[in-house]
C-alpha positions as CSV (number, residue, x, y, z in Angstrom):
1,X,-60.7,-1.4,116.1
2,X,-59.2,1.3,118.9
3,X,-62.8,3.1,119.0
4,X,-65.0,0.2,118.2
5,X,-66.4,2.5,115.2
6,X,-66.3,0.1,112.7
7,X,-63.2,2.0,110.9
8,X,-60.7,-0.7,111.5
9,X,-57.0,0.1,113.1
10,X,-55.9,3.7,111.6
11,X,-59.2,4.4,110.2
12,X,-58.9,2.6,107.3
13,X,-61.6,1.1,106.9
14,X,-63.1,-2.7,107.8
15,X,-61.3,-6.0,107.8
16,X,-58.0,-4.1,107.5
17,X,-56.6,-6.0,110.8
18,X,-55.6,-8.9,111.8
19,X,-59.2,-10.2,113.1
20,X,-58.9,-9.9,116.5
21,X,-61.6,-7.5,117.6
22,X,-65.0,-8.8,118.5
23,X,-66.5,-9.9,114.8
24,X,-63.0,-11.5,114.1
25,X,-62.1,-14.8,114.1
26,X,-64.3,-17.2,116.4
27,X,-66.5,-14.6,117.4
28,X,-69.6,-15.5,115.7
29,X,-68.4,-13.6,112.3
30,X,-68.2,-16.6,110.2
31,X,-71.3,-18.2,109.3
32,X,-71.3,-18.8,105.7
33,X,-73.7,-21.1,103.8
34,X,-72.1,-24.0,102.1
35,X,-68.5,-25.8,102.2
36,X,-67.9,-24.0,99.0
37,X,-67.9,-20.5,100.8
38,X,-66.0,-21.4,103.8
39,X,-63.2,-23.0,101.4
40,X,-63.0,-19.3,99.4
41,X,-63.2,-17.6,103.3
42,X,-60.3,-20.1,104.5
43,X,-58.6,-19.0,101.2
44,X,-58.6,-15.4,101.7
45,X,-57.9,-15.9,105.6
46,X,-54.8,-17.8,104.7
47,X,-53.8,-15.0,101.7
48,X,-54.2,-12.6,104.3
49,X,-52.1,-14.2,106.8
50,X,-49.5,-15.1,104.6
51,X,-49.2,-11.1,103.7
52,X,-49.4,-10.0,107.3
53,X,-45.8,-12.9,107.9
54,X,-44.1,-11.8,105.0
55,X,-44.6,-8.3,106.3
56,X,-43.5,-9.2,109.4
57,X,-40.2,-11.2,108.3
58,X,-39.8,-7.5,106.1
59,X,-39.8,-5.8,109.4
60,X,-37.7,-7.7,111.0
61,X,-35.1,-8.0,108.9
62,X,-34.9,-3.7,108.8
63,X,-34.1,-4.2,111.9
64,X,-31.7,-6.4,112.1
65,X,-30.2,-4.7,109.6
66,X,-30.7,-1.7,111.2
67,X,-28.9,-3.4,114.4
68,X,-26.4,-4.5,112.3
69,X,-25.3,-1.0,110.8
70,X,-25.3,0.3,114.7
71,X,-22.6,-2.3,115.5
């Protein structure tokens, strides 16, 4: 969060980063009840994660491409 205002990066809305602001991960966010619940949380953290790579290899393979057509 830039401005700390709870509106996550662009202002759209909470846990629309990548967890690395002050209730992200390790930062005291993730207390959850049972096993059960941290299984779904470790789940969705590793869905999430797998989204954020694949949009990262998507990027970066624009711009190679993008090098490529410069060439």
């Amino acid at each position: 969060m830039p401005r700390f205002d709870g509106t996550g990066p662009m202002g759209l809305g909470p846990r629309t980063g990548r967890g690395l602001g002050p209730c992200g991960r390790g930062y005291g966010y993730r207390r959850f009840a049972s096993p059960k619940n941290e299984a779904a949380a470790l789940e969705d953290e590793i869905h999430t994660l797998e989204e954020e790579l694949k949009a990262l290899k998507e990027e970066k393979a624009a711009l190679d491409k993008e090098l490529k057509d410069q060439k």
